[in-house]
C-alpha positions as CSV (number, residue, x, y, z in Angstrom):
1,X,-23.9,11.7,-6.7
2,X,-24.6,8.4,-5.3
3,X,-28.4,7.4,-5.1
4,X,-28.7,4.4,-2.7
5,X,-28.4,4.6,0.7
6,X,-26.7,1.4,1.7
7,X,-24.2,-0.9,-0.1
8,X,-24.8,-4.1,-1.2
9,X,-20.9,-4.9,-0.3
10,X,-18.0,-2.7,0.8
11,X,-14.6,-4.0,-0.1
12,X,-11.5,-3.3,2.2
13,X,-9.3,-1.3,0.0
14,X,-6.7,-0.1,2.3
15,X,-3.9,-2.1,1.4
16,X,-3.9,-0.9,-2.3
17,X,-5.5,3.0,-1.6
18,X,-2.2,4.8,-2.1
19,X,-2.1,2.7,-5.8
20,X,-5.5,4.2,-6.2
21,X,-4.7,7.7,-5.9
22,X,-1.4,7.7,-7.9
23,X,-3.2,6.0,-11.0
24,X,-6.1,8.9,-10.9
25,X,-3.2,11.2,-10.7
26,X,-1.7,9.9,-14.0
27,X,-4.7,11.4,-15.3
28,X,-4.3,15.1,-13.9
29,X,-6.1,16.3,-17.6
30,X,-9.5,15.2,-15.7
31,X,-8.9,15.6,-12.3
32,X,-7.3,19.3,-12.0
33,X,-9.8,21.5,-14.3
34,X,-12.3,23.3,-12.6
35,X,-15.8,23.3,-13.6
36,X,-15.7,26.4,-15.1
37,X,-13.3,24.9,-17.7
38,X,-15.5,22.4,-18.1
39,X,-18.6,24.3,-18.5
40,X,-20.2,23.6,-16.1
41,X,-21.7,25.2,-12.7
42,X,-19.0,25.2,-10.8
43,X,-19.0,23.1,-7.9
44,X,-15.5,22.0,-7.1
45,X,-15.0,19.5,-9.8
46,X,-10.9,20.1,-8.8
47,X,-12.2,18.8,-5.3
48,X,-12.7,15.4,-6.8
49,X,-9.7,13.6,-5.2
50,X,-10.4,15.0,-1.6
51,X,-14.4,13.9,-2.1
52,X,-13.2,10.4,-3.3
53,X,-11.2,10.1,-0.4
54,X,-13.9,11.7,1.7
55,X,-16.2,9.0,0.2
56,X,-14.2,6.1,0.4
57,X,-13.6,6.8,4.3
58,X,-16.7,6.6,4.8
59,X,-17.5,3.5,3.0
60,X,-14.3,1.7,5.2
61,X,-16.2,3.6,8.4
62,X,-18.6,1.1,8.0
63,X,-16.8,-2.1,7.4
64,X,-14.2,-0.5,10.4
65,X,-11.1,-0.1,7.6
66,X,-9.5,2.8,6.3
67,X,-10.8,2.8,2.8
68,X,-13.6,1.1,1.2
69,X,-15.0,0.5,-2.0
70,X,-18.9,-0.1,-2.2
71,X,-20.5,-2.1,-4.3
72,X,-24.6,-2.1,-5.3
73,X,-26.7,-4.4,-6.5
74,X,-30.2,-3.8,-7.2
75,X,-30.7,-7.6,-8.3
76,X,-29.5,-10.3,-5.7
77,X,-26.1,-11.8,-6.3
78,X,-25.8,-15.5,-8.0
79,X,-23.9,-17.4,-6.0
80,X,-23.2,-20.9,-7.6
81,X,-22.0,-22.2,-4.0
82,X,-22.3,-21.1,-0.4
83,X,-19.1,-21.1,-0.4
84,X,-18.3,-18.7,-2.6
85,X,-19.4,-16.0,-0.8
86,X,-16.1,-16.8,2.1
87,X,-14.2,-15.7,-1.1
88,X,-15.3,-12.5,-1.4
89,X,-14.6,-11.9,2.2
90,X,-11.0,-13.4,2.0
């Protein structure tokens, strides 16, 4: 669970999502257990694809993409430039 309520930066991600999902896939082992065969209180831990897409719709909602990716910071970001910042956006 996530414990901020706004990111510092959301990153379009659209253009490489399907990339995304087919490297988590390479690693089914994690992904497709329940939490039962985990041990743990089962609350849909086979769901975790469909809530990482859920999440990361929701994080594009907001920059008006498909996907996003957020990023937090709980310290402001060094810039060495003012410049610099146009490159994260580009």
């Amino acid at each position: 669970m996530h414990h901020f309520t706004h990111p510092t930066f959301v990153v379009d991600i659209s253009h490489v999502y399907d990339s995304k999902l087919e490297l988590l896939k390479i690693h089914d082992s994690q992904f497709s257990k329940t939490a039962e065969d985990f041990g743990l209180i089962p609350l849909g831990v086979s769901d975790y694809l469909f809530g990482l897409e859920s999440r990361d719709r929701f994080f594009g909602s907001l920059i008006g993409v498909h996907h996003g990716e957020a990023l937090v910071s709980d310290t402001p970001v060094k810039l060495a430039t003012a410049t610099q910042i146009l490159s994260i956006f580009t």
